[in-house]
C-alpha positions as CSV (number, residue, x, y, z in Angstrom):
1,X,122.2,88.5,116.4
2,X,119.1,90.1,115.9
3,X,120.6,91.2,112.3
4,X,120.7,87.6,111.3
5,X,117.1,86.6,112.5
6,X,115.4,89.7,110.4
7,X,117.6,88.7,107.5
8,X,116.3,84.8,107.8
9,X,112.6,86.0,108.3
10,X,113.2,88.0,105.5
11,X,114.5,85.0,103.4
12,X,111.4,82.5,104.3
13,X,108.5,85.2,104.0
14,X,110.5,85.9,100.5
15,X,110.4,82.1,99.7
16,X,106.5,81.2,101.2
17,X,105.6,83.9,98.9
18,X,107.3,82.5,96.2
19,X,106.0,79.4,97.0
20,X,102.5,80.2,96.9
21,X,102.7,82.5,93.5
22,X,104.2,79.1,92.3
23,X,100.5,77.7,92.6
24,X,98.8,81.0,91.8
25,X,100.8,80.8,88.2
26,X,101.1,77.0,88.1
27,X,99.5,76.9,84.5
28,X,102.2,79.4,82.9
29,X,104.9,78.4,81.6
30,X,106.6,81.4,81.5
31,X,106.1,84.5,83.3
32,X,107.0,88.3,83.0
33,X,110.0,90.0,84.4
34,X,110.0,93.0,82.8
35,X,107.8,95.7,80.7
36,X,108.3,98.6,79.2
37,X,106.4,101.8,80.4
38,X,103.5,100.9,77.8
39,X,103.0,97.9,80.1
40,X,104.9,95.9,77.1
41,X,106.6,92.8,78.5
42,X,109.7,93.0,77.4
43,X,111.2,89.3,78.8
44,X,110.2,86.9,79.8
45,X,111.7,83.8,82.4
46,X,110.3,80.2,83.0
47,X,108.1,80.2,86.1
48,X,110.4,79.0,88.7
49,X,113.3,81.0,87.4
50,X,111.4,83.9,87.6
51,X,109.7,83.3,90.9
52,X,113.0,82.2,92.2
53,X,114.6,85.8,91.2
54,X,113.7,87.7,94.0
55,X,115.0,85.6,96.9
56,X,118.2,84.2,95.7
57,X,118.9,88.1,94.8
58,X,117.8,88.3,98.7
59,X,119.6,85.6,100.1
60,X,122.7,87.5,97.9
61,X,121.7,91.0,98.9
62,X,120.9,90.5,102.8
63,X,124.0,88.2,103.1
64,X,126.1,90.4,102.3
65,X,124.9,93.1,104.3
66,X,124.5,90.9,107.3
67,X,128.3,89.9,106.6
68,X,128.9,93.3,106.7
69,X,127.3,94.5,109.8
70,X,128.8,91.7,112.1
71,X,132.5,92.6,111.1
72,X,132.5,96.2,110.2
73,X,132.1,98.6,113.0
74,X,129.5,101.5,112.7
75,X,130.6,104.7,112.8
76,X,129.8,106.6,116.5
77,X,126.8,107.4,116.6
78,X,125.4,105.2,114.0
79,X,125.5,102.0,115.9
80,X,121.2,102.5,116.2
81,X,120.8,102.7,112.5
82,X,121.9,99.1,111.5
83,X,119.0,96.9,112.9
84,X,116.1,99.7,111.2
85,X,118.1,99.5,107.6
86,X,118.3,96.0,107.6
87,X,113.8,95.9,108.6
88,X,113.4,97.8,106.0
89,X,116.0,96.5,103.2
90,X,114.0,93.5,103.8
91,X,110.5,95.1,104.3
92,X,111.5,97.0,100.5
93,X,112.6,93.6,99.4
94,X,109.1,91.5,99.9
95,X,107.4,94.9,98.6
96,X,109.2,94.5,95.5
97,X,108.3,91.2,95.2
98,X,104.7,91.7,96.1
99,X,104.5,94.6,93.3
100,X,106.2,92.0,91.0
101,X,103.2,90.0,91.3
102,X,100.9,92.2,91.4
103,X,102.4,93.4,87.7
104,X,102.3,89.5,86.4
105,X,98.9,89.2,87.2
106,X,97.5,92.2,85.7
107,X,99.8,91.1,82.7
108,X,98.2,87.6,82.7
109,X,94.4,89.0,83.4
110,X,95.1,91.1,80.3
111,X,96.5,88.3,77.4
112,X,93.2,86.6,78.8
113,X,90.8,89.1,76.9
């Protein structure tokens, strides 16, 4: 059970971020989703697509492995390791989307000059 409740925290911390970077970028139309290693963008998605990215691939992702874990049995002597992947498959998940951010805004405070 305790799978499912770090998978739903997860989700909503994923979401409330999204949320509030939807009123950080509210005057963009679109926003950058990728760049190339010159800091290019390379594509870009309409804001709430793009902002909307990271948790549905989480809702997708953690799902999944949450599925998983309640019906597939570890194997002995792995039966510890399940609750500390999923902390930090979700932990990796917000950092990504954090970093994601982090890239658009440097993006954005660049086209400004």
């Amino acid at each position: 059970m305790s799978i499912v409740i770090v998978s739903v925290i997860s989700v909503l911390i994923l979401c409330a971020l999204a949320y509030r970077a939807d009123a950080l970028f509210h005057s963009e139309e679109r926003l950058p989703m990728q760049w190339w290693i010159t800091g290019e963008v390379t594509w870009s998605a309409p804001r709430r697509l793009a902002l909307a990215f990271m948790p549905a691939s989480a809702i997708v992702l953690l799902g999944f492995v949450t599925i998983m874990a309640l019906n597939v049995p570890a194997r002995p002597g792995q039966e510890g390791f399940v609750l500390p992947t999923m902390i930090g498959l979700g932990a990796t998940l917000i950092a990504v989307q954090l970093l994601h951010f982090w890239l658009i805004s440097k993006t954005l405070r660049r086209q400004v000059r």
